[in-house]
N, C-alpha and C positions, 0 to 999 in steps of 0.2 A: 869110556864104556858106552858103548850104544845098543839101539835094537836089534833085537834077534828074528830074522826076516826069515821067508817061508825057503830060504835056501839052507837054514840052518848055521848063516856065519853073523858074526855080528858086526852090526856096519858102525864106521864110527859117528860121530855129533855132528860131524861138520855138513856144511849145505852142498844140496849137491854132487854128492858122490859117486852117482849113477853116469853111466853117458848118455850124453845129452843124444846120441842116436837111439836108443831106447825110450825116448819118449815121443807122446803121439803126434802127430801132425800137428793137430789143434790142442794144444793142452790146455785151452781155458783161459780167459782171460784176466782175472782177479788170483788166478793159481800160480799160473804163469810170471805175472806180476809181481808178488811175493816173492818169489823165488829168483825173479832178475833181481830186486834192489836189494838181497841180501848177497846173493853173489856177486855186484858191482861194486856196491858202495863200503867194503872191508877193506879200504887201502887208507895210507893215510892223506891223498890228494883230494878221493871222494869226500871222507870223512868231514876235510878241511870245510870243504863247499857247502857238506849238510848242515857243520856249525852254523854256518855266516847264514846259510837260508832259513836257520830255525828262528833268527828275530822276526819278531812284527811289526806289519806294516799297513796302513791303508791301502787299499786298492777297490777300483768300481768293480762289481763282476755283476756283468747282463743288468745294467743300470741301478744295482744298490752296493752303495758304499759297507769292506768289511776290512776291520780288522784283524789281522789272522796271519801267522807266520808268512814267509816267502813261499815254502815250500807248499802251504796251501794253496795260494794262490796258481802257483805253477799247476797242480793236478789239477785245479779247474779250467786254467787255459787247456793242459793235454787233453780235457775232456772236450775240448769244445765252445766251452763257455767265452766268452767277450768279456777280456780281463785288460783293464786302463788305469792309469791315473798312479800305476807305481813307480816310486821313485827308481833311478836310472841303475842303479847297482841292482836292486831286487828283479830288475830285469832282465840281466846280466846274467842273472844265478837261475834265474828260473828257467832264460833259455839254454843255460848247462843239465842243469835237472833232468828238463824233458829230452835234451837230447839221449843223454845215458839213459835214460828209462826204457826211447825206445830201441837204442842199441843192445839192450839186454833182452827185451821182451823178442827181437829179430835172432836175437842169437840164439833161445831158448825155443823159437817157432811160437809163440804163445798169438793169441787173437789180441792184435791191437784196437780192433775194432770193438771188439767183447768190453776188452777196459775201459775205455773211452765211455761208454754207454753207461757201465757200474758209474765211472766215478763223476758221475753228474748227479750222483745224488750227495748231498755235502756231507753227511754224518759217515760215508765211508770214505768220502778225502780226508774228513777229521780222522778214522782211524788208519790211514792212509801216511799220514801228515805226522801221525805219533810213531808212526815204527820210522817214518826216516829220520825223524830227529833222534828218538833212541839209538839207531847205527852210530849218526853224527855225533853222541853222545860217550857212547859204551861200545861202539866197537858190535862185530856179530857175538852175543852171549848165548849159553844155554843155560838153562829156556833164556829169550830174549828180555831182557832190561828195557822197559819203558818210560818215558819223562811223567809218564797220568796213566792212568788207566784207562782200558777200552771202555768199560762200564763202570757205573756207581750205581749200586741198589740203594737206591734212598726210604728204609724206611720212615715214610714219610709223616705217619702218627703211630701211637700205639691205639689209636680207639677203636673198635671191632662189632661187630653186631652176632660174630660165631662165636664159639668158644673150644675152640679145636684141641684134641687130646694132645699132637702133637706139634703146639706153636712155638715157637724160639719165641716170641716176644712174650710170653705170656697175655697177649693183647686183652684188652678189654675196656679201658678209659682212657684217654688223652692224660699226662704226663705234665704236671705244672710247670717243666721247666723246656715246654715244647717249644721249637722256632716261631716266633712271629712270623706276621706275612712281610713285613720290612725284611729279617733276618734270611726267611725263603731268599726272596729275591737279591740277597746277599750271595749265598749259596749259588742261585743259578749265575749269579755273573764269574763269581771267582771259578766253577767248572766250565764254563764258556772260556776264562782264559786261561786254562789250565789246558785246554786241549781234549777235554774229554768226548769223547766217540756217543756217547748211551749213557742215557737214564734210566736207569727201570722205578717206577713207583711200589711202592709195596708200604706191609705193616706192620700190623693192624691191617685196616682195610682202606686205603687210601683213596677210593671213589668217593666215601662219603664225608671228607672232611671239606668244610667250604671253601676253602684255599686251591682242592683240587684240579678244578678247571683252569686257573688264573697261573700257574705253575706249569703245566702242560703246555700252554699257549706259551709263553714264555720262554720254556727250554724250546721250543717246535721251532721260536722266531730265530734264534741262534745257531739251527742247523745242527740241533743234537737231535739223536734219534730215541724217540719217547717211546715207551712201554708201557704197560701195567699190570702185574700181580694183582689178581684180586679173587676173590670168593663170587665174584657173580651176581649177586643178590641188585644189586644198583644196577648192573648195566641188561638184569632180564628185561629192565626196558627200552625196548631199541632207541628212542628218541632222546635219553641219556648216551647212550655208547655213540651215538651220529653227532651228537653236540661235540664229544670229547674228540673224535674224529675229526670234524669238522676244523677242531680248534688244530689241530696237531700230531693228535696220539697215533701212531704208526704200528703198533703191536697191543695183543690183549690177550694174557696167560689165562685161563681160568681152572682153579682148581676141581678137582673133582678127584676122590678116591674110592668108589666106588663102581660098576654097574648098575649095583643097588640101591636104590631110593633109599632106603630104610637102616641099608650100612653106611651109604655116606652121612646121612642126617646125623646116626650115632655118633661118627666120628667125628664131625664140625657140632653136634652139640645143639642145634634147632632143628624142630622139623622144615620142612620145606625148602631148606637147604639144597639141595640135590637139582630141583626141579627147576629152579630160579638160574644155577649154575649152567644149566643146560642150556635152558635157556638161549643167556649171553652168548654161549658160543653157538646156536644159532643164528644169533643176529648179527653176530662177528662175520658167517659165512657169508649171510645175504651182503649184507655191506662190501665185504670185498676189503675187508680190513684183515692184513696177514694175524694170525691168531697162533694160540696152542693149549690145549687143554694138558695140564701137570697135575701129574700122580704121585703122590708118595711112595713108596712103593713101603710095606711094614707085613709083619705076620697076619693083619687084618684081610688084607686084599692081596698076598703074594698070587694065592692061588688060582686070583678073577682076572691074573694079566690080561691073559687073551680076551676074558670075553670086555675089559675093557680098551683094548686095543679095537675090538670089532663097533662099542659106544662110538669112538670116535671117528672113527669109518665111518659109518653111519652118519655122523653129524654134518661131517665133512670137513673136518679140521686138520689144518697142512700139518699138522705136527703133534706128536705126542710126545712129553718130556718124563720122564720118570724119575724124580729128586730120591737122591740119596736118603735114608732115616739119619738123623744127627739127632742125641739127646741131649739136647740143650734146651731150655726156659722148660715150659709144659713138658717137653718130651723129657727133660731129666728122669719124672715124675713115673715113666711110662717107657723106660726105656728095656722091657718085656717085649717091646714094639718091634724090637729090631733083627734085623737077617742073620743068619750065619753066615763065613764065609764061604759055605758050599749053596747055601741058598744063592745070595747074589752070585755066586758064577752059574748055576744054573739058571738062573735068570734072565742073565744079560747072553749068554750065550742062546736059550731061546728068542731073545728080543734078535738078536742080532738074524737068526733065522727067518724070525716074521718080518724081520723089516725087508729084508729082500723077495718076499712075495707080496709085500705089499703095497696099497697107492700114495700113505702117507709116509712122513719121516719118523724115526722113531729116535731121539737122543735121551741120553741120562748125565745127571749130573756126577756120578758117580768117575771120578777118573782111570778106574779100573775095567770102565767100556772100552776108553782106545786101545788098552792092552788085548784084550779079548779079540776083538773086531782086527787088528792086527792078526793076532794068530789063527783064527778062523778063515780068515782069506789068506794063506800061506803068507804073509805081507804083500798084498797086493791092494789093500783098502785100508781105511784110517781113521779114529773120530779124534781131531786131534785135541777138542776138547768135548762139549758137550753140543756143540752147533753143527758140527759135518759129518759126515761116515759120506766117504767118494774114491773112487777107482783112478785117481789123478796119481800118477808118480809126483808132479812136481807138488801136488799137495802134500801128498808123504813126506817129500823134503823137506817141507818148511812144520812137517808136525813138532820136531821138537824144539824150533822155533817159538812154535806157543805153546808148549810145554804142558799140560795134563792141569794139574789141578791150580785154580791161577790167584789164587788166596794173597790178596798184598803185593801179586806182580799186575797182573792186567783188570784186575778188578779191586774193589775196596768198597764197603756197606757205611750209608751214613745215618745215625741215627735219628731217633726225633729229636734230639736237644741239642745234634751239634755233634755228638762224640763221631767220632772216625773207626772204628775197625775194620779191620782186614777180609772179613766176609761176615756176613745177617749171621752165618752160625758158629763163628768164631768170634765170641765175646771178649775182646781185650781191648782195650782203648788205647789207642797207641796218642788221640790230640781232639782237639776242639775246634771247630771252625769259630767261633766265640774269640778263641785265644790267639789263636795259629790261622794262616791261609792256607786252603790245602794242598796248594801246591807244596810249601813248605813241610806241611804233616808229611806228605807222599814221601819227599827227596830224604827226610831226616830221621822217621821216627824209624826204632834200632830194630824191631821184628817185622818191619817190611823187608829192613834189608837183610835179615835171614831169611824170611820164606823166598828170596831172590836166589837163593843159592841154594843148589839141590845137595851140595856134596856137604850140607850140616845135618843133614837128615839120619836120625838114628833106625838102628835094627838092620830090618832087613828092607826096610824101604832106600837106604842110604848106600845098600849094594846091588839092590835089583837093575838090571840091565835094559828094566822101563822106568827106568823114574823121571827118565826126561819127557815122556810124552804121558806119563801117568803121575809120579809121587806123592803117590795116598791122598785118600781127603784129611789134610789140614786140620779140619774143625774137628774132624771125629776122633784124631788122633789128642786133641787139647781135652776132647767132654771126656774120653776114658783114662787120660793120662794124665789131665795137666798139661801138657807138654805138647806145643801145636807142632816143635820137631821130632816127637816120636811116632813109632810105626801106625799106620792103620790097621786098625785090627779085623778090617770090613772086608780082607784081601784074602784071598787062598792063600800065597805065598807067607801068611802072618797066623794060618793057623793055630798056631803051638800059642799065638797072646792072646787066640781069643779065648782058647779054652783056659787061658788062667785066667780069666777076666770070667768066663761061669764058674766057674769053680770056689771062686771070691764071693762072690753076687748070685749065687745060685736060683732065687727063689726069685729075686727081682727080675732076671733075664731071659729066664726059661720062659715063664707063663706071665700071663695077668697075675693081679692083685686080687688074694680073692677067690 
């Protein structure tokens, strides 16, 4: 089964299916790329070479000594970088590597120059470095099989200074059975050799716990790409958000759901709220630190999309993220909060509107965007998760490659004591960093490796003809079901479960409380 494209036929799973004269001249360099080392590396001679290059090995790169697969190393030579001191096989392998990488990336027309440039920065050879061991590993799958995840949302306390109507953590105190800073720095090592791409910090509110800065610094020196979730409040002072910068932090989400002073303050629960949020991602701008202000998007603020698409205009922020409603911790409580399924397609189909006249980007977490975005451009555009919406065929290719909703495949949430789950709003414990290393949680624990496979998905998510670049959000399907394999009921195409899901719940879904 695959997508249904603006010709109206359905093209099947596999990479690549378009001719390669149909694509542009230049098709991008990191696009392009993608889509050479899945269409090269599916034999079993490739395959062979990507085994043997996924062990680790010392090597100098631009005079500091890393430890780090073969295959790392190689991307950093194809990038440029001055790579010495590895043992004579690892050399071997790596100059096989680069050569098929750029024999694909020539066959494909792709900017080898473009690549080269991306991948001098290390946290995308690290997620670079996971997709070719995953080939080496599992072969091309749909969605792709990975050895770790792209990202780990660590949150990182539960302690809070908001108290927001709809938090998955319920935040508000640190947690007695939270990580030491020994136990942290436990953590950042075994993700360091795990392979993992991204951190995001998150909570509770993770700026204000003291460990903060010394974590950051930390993951930053390992070549993982840091983030942070936060409410704002800490970093409206520029000379905090420069320190965190300073040390490491390469991204700064800041929430805000409203336009209005006085609705967001409601919503996070203090006054002053709003102001302080804003703030931050002011100072995010002048700095020159890549940012994004995240929205909830709930029956509170459906109505203010635009005019808080035009807030972040204004501020000057690359991006605007619109997070799906999941009733989970607080939002259980408040789950009145949430869209219908003609709301969110109205929605996102306006979003997808505005984004195309406008300066910034506009993603959602919601995996029923790439569907949308797909059919609004006849298939000719793509958001293959919540990070792109682009005009690239061969990005198209490689969408259900990363496949829609990436819950236990390309991501995984760590909590504050250790527990593992599968995403911040899909509460199941699958292990303990305490107990287990997470590479081992990753490979073993048994509902990772169902949300690895689209075809256990029940309803109508488990025969829709997007479930490879969409299949529902996971977590929402677990808060209203139990059940993180059954349908979303957030979807047009699931109508018929959401209305038994009002009809159950009537009083709690329709309106507030009250």
């Amino acid at each position: 089964m695959g997508d249904e494209s603006g010709d109206g036929k359905l093209r099947g799973t596999g990479a690549l299916e378009e001719p390669f004269e149909e694509l542009p001249e230049k098709p991008g360099g990191i696009g392009s790329f993608l889509a050479s080392i899945r269409f090269l590396f599916n034999n079993p001679m490739t395959r062979a070479y990507l085994k043997a290059s996924s062990k680790r090995v010392k090597c100098v790169e631009d005079g500091k000594e890393w430890d780090a697969p073969i295959i790392y190393h190689s991307l950093a030579a194809f990038a440029g970088l001055r790579v010495t001191g590895c043992p004579i096989t690892a050399r071997f392998l790596s100059w096989m590597l680069r050569a098929t990488i750029k024999a694909g990336m020539k066959l494909l027309r792709g900017n080898i120059d473009e690549a080269r440039e991306a991948l001098k920065d290390p946290a995308l050879r690290r997620g670079i470095a996971l997709v070719l061991e995953g080939l080496g590993r599992y072969g091309v799958t749909v969605p792709q099989k990975m050895p770790a995840p792209f990202l780990i949302v660590w949150n990182f306390t539960n302690m809070c200074n908001l108290r927001c109507l709809h938090c998955y953590q319920r935040a508000d105190r640190p947690t007695p059975d939270e990580l030491t800073l020994e136990e942290k720095l436990m953590v950042v090592d075994q993700l360091d050799k795990a392979g993992v791409a991204s951190v995001a910090l998150s909570g509770g509110e993770p700026t204000i716990h003291p460990h903060f800065y010394r974590i950051v610094k930390e993951l930053a020196d390992r070549g993982i790409y840091v983030s942070v979730a936060t409410n704002g409040t800490f970093f409206a002072k520029k000379e905090n958000l420069e320190k965190a910068v300073k040390l490491g932090l390469r991204y700064v989400e800041v929430s805000v759901d409203s336009a209005k002073p006085e609705v967001h303050d409601k919503f996070r629960g203090v006054p002053g709220a709003w102001e302080k949020a804003v703030q931050a991602l002011r100072n995010a701008v002048e700095l020159g630190v890549n940012n994004g202000m995240a929205t909830t998007v709930t029956k509170l603020n459906l109505h203010e999309i635009p005019d808080i698409i035009d807030l972040a205009e204004e501020i000057g922020v690359r991006r605007l993220i619109l997070f799906n409603f999941v009733p989970v911790g607080r939002g259980e409580e408040n789950a009145w909060l949430d869209l219908s399924p003609e709301e969110r397609e109205e929605l996102f189909r306006m979003v997808y509107k505005e984004m195309r006249r406008r300066k910034l980007e506009i993603v959602s977490t919601a995996p029923q965007y790439g569907r949308i975005v797909l059919q609004m451009s006849g298939g000719e555009e793509i958001a293959p998760t919540h990070f792109y919406v682009g005009h690239n065929k061969i990005v198209k290719a490689v969408a259900e490659f990363v496949g829609g909703c990436g819950a236990g495949r390309i991501y995984a949430a760590l909590q504050p004591n250790g527990d593992v789950t599968p995403c911040v709003f899909l509460p199941i414990k699958v292990g303990n960093i305490r107990e287990k290393s997470f590479r081992e949680i990753w490979d073993t624990a048994p509902l990772f490796q169902q949300l690895r496979n689209r075809e256990l998905l029940k309803g109508f998510c488990g025969k829709c003809p997007y479930k490879y670049i969409c299949g529902g959000c996971r977590a929402r399907a677990y808060a209203y079901y139990g059940d993180p394999l059954a349908p979303d009921p957030g979807c047009i195409y699931n109508k018929a479960e959401w209305e038994k899901i009002i009809s159950k719940h009537k009083i709690r879904l329709r309106s507030p409380p009250g």
